[in-house]
One Martini backbone bead per residue (centre of mass of N, CA, C, O) as a GRO file, in nm:
protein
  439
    1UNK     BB    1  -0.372   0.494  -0.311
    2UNK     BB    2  -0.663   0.523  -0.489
    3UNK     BB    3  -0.862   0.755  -0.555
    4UNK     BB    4  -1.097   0.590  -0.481
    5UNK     BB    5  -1.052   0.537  -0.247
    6UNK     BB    6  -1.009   0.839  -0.109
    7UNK     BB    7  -1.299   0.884  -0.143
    8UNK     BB    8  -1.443   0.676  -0.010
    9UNK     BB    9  -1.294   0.793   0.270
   10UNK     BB   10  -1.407   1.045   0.258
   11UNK     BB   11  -1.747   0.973   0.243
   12UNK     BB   12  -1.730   0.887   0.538
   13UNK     BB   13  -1.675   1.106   0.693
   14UNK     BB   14  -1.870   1.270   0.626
   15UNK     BB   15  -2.143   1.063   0.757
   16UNK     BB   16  -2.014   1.173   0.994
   17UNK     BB   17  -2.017   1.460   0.992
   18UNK     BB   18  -2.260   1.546   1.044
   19UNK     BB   19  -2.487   1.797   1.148
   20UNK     BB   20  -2.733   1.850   1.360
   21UNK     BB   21  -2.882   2.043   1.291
   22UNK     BB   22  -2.942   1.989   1.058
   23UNK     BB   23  -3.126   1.713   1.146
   24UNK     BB   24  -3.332   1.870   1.229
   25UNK     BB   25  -3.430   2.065   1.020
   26UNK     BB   26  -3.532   1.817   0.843
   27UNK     BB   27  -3.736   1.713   1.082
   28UNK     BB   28  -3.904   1.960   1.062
   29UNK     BB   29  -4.238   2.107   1.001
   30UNK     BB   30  -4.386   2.259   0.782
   31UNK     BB   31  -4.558   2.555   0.808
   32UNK     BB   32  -4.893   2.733   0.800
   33UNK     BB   33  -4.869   2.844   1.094
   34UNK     BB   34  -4.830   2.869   1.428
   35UNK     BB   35  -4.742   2.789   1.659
   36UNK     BB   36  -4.999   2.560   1.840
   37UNK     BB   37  -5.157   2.515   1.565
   38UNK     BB   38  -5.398   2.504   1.335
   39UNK     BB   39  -5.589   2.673   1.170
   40UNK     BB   40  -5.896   2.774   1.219
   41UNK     BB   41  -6.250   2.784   1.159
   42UNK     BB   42  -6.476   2.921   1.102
   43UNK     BB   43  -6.797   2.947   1.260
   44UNK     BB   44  -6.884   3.073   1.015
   45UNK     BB   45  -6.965   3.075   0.672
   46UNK     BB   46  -7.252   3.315   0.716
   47UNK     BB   47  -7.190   3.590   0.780
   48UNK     BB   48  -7.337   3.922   0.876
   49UNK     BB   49  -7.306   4.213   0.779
   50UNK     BB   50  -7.110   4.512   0.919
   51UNK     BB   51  -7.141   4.791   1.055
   52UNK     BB   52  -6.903   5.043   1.036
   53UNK     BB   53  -6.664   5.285   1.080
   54UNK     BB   54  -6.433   5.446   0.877
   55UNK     BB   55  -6.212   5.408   1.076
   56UNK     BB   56  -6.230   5.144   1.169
   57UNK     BB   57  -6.182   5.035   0.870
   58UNK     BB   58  -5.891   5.173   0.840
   59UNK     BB   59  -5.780   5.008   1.041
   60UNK     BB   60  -5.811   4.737   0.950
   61UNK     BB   61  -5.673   4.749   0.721
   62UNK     BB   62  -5.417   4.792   0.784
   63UNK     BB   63  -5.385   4.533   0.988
   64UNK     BB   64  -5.411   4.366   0.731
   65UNK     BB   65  -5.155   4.444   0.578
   66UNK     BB   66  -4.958   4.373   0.771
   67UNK     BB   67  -4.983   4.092   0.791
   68UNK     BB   68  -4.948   4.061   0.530
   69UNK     BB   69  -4.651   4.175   0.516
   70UNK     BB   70  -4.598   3.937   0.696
   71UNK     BB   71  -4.663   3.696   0.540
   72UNK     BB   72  -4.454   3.796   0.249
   73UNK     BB   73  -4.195   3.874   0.355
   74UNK     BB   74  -4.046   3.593   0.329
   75UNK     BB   75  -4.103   3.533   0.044
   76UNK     BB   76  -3.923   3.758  -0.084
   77UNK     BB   77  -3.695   3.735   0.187
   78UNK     BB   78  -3.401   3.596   0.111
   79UNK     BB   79  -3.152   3.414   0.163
   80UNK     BB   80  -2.870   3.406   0.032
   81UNK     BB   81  -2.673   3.187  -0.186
   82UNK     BB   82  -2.457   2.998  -0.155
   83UNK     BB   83  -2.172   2.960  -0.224
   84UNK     BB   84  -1.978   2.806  -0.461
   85UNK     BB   85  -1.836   2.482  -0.491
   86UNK     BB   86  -1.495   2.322  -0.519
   87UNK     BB   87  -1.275   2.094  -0.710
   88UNK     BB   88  -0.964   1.992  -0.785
   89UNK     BB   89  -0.868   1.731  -0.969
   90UNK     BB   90  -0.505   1.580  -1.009
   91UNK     BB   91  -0.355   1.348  -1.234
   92UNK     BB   92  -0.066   1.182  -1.309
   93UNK     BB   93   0.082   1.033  -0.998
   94UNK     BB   94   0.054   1.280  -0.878
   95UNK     BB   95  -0.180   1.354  -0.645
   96UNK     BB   96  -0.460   1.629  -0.651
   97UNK     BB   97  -0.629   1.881  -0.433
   98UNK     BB   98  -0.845   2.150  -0.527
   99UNK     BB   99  -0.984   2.434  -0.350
  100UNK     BB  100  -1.261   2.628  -0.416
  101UNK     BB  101  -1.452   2.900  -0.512
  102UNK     BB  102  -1.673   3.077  -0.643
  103UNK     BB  103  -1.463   3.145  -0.860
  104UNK     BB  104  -1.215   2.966  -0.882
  105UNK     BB  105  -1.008   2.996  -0.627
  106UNK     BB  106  -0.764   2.881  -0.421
  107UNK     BB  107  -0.744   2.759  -0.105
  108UNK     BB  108  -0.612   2.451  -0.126
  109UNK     BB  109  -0.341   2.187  -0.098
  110UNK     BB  110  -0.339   1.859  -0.155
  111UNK     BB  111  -0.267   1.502  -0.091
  112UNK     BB  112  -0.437   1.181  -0.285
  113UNK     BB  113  -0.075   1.048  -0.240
  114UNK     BB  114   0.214   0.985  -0.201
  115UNK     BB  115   0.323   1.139  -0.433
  116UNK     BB  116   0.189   1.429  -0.377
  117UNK     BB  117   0.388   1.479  -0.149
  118UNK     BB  118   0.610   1.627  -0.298
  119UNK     BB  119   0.426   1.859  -0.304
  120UNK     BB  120   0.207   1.946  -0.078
  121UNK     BB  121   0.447   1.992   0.123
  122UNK     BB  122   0.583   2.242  -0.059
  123UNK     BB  123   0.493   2.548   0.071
  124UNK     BB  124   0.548   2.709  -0.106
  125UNK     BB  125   0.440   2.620  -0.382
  126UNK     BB  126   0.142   2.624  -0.195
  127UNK     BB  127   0.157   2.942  -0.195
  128UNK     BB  128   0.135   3.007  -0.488
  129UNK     BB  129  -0.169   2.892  -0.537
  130UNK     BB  130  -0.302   3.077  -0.375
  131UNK     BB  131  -0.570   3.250  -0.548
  132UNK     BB  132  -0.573   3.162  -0.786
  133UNK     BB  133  -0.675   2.994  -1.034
  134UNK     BB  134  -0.723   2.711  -1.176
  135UNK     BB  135  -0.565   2.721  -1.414
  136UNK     BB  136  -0.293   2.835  -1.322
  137UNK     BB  137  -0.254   2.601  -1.102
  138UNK     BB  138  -0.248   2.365  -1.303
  139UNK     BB  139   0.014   2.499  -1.470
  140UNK     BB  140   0.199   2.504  -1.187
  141UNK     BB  141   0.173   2.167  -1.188
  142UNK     BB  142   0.267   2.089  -1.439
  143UNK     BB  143   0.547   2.208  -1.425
  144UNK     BB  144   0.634   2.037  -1.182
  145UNK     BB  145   0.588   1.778  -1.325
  146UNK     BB  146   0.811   1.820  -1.557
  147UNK     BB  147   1.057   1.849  -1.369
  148UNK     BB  148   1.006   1.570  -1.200
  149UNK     BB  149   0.970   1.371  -1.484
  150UNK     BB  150   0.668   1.243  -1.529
  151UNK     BB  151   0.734   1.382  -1.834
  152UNK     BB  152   0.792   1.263  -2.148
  153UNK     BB  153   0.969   1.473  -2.393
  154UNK     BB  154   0.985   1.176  -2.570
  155UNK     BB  155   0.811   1.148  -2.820
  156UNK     BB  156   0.490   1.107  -3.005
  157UNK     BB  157   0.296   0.883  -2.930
  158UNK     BB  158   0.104   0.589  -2.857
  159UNK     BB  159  -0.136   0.354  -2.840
  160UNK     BB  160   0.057   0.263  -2.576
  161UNK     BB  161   0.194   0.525  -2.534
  162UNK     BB  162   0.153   0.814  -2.320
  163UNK     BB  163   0.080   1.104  -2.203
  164UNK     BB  164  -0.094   1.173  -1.908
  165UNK     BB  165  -0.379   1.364  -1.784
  166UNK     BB  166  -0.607   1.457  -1.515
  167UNK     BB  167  -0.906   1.680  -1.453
  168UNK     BB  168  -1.148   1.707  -1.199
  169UNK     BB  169  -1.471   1.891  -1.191
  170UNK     BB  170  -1.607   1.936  -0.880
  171UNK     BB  171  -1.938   2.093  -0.830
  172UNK     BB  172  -2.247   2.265  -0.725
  173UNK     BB  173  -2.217   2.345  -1.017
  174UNK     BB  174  -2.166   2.481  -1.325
  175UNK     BB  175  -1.838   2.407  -1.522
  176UNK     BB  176  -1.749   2.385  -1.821
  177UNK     BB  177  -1.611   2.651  -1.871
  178UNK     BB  178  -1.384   2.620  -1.661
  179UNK     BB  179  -1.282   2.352  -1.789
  180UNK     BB  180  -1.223   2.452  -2.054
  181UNK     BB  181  -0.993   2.666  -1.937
  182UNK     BB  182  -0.822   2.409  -1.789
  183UNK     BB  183  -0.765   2.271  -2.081
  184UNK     BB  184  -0.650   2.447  -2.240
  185UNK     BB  185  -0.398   2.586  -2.086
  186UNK     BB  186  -0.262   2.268  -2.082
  187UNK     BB  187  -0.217   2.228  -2.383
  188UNK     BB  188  -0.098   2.485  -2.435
  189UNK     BB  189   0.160   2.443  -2.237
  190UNK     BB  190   0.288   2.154  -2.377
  191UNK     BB  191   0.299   2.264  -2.673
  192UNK     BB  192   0.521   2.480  -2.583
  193UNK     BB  193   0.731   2.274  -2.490
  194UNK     BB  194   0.727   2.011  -2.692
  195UNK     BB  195   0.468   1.812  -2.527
  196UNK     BB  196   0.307   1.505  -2.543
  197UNK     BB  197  -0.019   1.553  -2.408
  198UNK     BB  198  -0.301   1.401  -2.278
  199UNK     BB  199  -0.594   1.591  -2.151
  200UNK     BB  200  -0.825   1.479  -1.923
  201UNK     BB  201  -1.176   1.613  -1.882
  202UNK     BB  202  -1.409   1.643  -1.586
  203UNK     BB  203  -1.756   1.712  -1.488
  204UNK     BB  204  -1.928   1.759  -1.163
  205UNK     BB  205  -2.224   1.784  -1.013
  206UNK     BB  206  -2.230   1.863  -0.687
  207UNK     BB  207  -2.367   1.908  -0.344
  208UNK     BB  208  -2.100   1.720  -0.226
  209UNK     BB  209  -1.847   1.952  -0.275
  210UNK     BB  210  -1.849   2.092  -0.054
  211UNK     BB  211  -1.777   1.870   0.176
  212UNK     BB  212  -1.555   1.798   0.070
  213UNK     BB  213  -1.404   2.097   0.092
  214UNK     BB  214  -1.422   2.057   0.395
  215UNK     BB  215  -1.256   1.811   0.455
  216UNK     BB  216  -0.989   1.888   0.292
  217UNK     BB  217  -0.958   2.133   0.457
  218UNK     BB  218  -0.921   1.924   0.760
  219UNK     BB  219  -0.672   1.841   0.636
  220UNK     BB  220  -0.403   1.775   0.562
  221UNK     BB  221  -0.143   1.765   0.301
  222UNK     BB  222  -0.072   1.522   0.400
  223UNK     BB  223  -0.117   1.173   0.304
  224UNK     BB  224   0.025   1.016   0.508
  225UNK     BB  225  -0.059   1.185   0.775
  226UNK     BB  226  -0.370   1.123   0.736
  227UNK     BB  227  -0.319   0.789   0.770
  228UNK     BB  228  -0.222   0.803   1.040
  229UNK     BB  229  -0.424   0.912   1.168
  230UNK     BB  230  -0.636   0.651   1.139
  231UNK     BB  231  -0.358   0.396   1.142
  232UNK     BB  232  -0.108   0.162   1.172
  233UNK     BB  233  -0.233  -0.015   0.945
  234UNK     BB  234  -0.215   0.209   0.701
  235UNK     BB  235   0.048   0.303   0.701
  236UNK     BB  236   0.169  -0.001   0.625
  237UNK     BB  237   0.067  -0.024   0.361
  238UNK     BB  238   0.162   0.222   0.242
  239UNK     BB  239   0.451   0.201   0.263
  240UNK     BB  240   0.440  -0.127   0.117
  241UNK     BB  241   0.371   0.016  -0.148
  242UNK     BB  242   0.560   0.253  -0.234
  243UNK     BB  243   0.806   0.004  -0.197
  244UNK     BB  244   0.684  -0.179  -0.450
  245UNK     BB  245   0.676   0.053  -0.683
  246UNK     BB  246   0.996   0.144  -0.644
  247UNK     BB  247   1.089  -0.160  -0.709
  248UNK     BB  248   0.973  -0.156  -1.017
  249UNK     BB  249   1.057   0.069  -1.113
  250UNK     BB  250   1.363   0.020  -1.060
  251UNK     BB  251   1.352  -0.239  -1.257
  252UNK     BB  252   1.274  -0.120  -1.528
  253UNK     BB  253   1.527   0.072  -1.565
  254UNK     BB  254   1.751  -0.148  -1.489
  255UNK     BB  255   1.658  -0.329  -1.770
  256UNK     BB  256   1.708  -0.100  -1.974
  257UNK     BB  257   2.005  -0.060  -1.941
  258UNK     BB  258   2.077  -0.341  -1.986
  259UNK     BB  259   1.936  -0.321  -2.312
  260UNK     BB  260   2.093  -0.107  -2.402
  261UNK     BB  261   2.398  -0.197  -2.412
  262UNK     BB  262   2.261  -0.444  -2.624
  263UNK     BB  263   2.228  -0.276  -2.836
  264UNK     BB  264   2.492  -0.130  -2.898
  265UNK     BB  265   2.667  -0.413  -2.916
  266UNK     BB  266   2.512  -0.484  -3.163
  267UNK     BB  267   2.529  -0.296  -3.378
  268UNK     BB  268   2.869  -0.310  -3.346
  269UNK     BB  269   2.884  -0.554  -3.430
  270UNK     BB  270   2.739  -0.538  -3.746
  271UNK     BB  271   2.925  -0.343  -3.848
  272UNK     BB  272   3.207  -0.514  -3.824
  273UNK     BB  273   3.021  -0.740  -4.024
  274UNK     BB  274   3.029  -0.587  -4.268
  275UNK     BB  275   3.169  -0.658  -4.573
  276UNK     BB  276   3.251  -0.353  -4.588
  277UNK     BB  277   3.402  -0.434  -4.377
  278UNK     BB  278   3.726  -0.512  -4.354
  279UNK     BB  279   3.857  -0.429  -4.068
  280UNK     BB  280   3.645  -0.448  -3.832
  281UNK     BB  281   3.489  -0.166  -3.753
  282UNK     BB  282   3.405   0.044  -3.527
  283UNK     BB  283   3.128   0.266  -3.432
  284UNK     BB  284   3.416   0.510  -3.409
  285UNK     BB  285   3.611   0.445  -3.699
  286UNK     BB  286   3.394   0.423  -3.917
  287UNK     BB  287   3.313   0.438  -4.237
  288UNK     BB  288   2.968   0.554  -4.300
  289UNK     BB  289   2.970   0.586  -4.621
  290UNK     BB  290   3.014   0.285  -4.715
  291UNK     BB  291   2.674   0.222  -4.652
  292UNK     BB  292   2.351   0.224  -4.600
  293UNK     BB  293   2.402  -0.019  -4.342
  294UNK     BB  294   2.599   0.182  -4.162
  295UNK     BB  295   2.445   0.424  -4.224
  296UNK     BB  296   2.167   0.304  -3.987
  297UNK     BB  297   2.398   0.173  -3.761
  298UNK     BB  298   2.531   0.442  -3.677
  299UNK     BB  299   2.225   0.584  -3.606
  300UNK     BB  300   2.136   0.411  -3.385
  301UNK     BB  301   2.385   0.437  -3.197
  302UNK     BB  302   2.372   0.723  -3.139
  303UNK     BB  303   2.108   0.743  -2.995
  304UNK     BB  304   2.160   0.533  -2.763
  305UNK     BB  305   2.397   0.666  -2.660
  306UNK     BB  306   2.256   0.937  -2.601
  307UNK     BB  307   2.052   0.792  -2.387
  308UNK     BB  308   2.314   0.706  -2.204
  309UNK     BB  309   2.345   0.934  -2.114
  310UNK     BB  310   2.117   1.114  -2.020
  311UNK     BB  311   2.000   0.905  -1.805
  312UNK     BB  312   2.305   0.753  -1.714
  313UNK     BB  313   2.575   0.950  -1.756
  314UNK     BB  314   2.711   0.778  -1.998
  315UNK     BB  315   3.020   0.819  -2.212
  316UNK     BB  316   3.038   0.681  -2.542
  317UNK     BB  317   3.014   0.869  -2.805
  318UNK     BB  318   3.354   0.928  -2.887
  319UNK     BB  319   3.484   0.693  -2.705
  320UNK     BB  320   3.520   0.365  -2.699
  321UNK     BB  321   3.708   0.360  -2.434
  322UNK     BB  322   3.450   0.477  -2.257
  323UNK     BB  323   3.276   0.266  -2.375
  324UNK     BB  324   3.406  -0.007  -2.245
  325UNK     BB  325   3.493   0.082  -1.945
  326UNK     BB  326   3.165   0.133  -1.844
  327UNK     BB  327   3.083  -0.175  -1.946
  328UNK     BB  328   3.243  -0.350  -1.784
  329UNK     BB  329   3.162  -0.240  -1.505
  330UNK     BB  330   2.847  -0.287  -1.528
  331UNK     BB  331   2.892  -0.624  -1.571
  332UNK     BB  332   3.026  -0.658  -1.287
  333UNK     BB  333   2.797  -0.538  -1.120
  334UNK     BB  334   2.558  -0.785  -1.272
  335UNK     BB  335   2.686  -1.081  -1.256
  336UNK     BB  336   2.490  -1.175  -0.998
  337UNK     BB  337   2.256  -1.212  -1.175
  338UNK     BB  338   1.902  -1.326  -1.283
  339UNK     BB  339   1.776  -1.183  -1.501
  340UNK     BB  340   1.524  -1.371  -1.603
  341UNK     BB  341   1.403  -1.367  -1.355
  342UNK     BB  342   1.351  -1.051  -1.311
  343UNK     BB  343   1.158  -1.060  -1.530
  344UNK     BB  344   0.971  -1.212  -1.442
  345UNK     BB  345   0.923  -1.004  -1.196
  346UNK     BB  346   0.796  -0.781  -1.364
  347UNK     BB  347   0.563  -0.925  -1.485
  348UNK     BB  348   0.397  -1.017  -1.214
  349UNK     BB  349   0.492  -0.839  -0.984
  350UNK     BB  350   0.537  -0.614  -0.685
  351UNK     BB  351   0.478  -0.807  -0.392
  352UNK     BB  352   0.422  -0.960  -0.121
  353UNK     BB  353   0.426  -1.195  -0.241
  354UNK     BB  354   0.689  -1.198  -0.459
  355UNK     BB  355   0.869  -0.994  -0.180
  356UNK     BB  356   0.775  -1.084   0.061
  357UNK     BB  357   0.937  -1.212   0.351
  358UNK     BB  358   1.124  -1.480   0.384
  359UNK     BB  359   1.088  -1.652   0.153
  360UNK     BB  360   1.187  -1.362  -0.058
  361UNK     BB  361   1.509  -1.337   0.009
  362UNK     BB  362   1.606  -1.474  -0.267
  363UNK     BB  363   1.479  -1.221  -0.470
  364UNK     BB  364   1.589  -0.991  -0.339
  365UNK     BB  365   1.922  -1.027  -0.358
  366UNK     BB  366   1.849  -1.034  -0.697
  367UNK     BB  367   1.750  -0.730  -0.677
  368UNK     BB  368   2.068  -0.627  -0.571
  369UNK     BB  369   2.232  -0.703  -0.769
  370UNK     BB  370   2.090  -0.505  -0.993
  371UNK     BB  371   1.979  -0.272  -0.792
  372UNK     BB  372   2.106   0.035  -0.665
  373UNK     BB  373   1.917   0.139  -0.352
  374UNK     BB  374   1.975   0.234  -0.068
  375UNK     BB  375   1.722   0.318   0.046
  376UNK     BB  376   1.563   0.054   0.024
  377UNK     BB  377   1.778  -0.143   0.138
  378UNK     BB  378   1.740  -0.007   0.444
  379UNK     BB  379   1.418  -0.069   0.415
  380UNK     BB  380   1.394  -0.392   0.344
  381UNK     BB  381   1.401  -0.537   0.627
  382UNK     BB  382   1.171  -0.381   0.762
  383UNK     BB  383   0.923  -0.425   0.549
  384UNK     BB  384   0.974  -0.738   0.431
  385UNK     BB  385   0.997  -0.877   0.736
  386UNK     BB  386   0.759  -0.811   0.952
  387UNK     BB  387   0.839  -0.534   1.085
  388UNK     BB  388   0.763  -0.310   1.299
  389UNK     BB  389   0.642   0.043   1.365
  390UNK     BB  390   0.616   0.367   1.445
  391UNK     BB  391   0.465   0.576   1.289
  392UNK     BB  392   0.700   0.773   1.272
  393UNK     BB  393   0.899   0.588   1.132
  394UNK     BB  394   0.722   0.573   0.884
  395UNK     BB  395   0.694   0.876   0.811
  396UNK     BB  396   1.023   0.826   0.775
  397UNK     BB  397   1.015   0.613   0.550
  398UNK     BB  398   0.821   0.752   0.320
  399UNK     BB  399   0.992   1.007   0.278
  400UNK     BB  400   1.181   0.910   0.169
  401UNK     BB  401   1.102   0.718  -0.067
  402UNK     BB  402   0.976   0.975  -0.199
  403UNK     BB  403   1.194   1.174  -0.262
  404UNK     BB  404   1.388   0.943  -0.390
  405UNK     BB  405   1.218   0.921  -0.627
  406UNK     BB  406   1.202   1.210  -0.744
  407UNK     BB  407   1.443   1.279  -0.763
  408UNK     BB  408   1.543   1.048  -0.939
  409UNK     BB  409   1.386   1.111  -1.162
  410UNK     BB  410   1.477   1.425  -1.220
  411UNK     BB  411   1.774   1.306  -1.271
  412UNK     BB  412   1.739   1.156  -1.543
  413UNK     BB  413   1.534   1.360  -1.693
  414UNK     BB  414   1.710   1.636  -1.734
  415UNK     BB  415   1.859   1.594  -1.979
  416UNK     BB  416   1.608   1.593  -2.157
  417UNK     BB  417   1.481   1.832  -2.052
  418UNK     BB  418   1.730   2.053  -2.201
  419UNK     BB  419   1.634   1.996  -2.487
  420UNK     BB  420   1.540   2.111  -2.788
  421UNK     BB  421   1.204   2.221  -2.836
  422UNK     BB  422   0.937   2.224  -3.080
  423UNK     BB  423   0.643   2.308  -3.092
  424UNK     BB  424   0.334   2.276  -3.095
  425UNK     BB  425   0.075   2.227  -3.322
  426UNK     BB  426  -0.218   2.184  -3.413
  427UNK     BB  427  -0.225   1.962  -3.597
  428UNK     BB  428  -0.025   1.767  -3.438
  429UNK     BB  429  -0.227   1.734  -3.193
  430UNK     BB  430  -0.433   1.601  -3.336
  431UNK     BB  431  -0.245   1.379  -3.491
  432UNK     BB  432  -0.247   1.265  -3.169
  433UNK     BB  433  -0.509   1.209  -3.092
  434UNK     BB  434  -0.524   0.994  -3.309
  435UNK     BB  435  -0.340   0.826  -3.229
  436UNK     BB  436  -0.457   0.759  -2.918
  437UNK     BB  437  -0.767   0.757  -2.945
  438UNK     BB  438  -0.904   1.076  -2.941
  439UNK     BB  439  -1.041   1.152  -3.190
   0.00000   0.00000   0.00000
């Protein structure tokens, strides 16, 4: 479910929520007289001068000031204002929401997605934000989503491709100020890494963030446990859109290796077909110096191997025979698959109609002969076969789904992520920022 899904459904909450108290107070009408009836209109108009005697003249004035300070005291001494209330949404692709009080200091963490419950399920990490500022509760959810591979350490970012953060303050209040030091904060911390993140952020006053934050902190952190908790028919729908999503990832990154491969092997072979390499030496033997376009296609080989060690653990570095015995090993494992349907299938996108029910047995068998994933194997005759399950089987299966998509991303992206980089500096975050048309 995306955000807006979310909220909508938060504020449907609301409105069914509302305190009858509230509703009859807004129906009272002001009075500006006693309950009882409306001030009465004096007998005379033009009553005639009375003479008083002076004690008497100085107790009516008296019990008239009385009366007065009696009718101007309640317009004096007001109640207290409420304290300002606040959220602050973040989205990544785990998306959360955390509530805060009139400091802008963390009450709680909740989960906005599937996704987000990697997080906010995690009870230790999820208390050491509570009492923190928003700023720094922000960077330390910034930090565990830069760990656990969210964010490509990778490039710099072009109009087409780059890392982006987003994060929405609804307050009560103004917080312009407020939001400008949890961006601030987050670029610095990105910089320091010498990870280039588009960090957008948005702020709403709305007396509405109350509501919200009181809604938010009445639910589970578990946005599944939230969602289950609704019905086991939006439970099933969430199960297998976040199993249609693990299914997408995992089938575009085993495209991108099985395409690494093959970028490899042709690098390899233009090397060995150079005029100049008179011996058809690959790249593992061949004197780089040979010519320019050697050492070219050297030097591009070599980068390919790095990402291939990198990301899914093949070490062809320095030695043909290890990478020739992996890539055999490699090319038998996916040699029943039908790439270019598979190809097709990402393009069009993996969903109900595309991936699931019986008619669609024969594109799931032709897309685990290409993608390994235990996790998804077992749980694919059950979510995409139109078997029901109970709550709580769905919420252990989608705890599976959530937990092993996460752990996977954070083991692919470790070796990137342990790589030595450079502070990212001023001018540079400009030149990134122009450079994917935000500045």
């Amino acid at each position: 479910m995306k955000k807006k899904d979310f909220l909508g459904q938060l504020n449907e909450e609301l409105n069914d929520a509302a305190p009858e108290m509230s509703e009859r107070l807004k129906k009272q009408p002001i009075r500006t007289a006693a309950p009882g009836g409306e001030a009465k209109p004096a007998r005379n108009a033009n009553p005639k001068p009375r003479r008083r005697r002076p004690i008497v003249a100085a107790v009516a004035c008296a019990a008239a000031a009385v009366i007065c300070s009696a009718a101007v005291l309640p317009l004096l001494v007001r109640s207290p204002a409420p304290e300002a209330a606040a959220c602050l949404y973040i989205d990544i692709n785990p998306s959360l929401a955390l509530t805060l009080d009139g400091e802008n200091k963390v009450r709680k963490a909740v989960s906005c997605n599937a996704d987000g419950d990697a997080i906010a399920t995690d009870s230790n990490f999820v208390a050491s934000l509570v009492g923190t500022d928003a700023a720094d509760a922000a960077v330390k959810i910034a930090e565990r989503a830069t760990e656990g591979g969210y964010f490509s350490p990778v490039g710099e970012g072009t109009a087409e491709s780059y890392n982006q953060m987003h994060v929405t303050l609804k307050s009560t209040e103004e917080t312009e100020a407020e939001l400008g030091e949890i961006r601030g904060a987050l670029v610095e911390y990105f910089c320091g890494e010498g990870i280039y993140v588009y960090v957008e952020a948005d702020a709403e006053t709305d007396e509405s963030a109350r509501g919200e934050r009181d809604a938010l902190e009445n639910r589970s952190a578990s946005y599944a446990e939230w969602v289950g908790a609704q019905s086991a028919e939006a439970l099933t729908q969430l199960t297998e859109e976040t199993a249609y999503d693990y299914a997408a990832e995992l089938l575009r990154d085993a495209l991108y290796k099985y395409d690494l491969f093959a970028e490899i092997d042709a690098l390899d072979e233009s090397i060995r077909s150079d005029p100049d390499n008179l011996l058809g030496l690959n790249y593992w033997t061949v004197d780089r110096n040979l010519n320019d376009n050697i050492r070219s296609l050297a030097a591009e080989a070599e980068r390919k191997l790095e990402i291939l060690y990198l990301l899914y653990g093949t070490d062809g570095r320095t030695s043909a025979l290890a990478y020739t015995t992996a890539r055999l090993a490699y090319s038998a494992s996916v040699a029943l698959a039908d790439v270019d349907a598979l190809r097709d299938l990402a393009a069009r996108g993996i969903n109900d109609e595309s991936f699931g029910g019986i008619e669609n047995i024969g594109v799931r068998a032709n897309y685990f002969y290409f993608v390994s994933n235990d996790i998804l194997s077992e749980l694919a005759t059950e979510i995409w076969s139109g078997t029901t399950s109970a709550v709580e089987n769905l919420l252990s299966d989608l705890g599976k789904l959530i937990s092993d998509r996460a752990e996977a991303l954070s083991e692919r992206l470790s070796g990137l992520l342990s790589l030595p980089r450079e502070p990212i500096g001023r001018e540079d975050y400009l030149e990134f920022l122009r450079r994917i048309g935000k500045a």
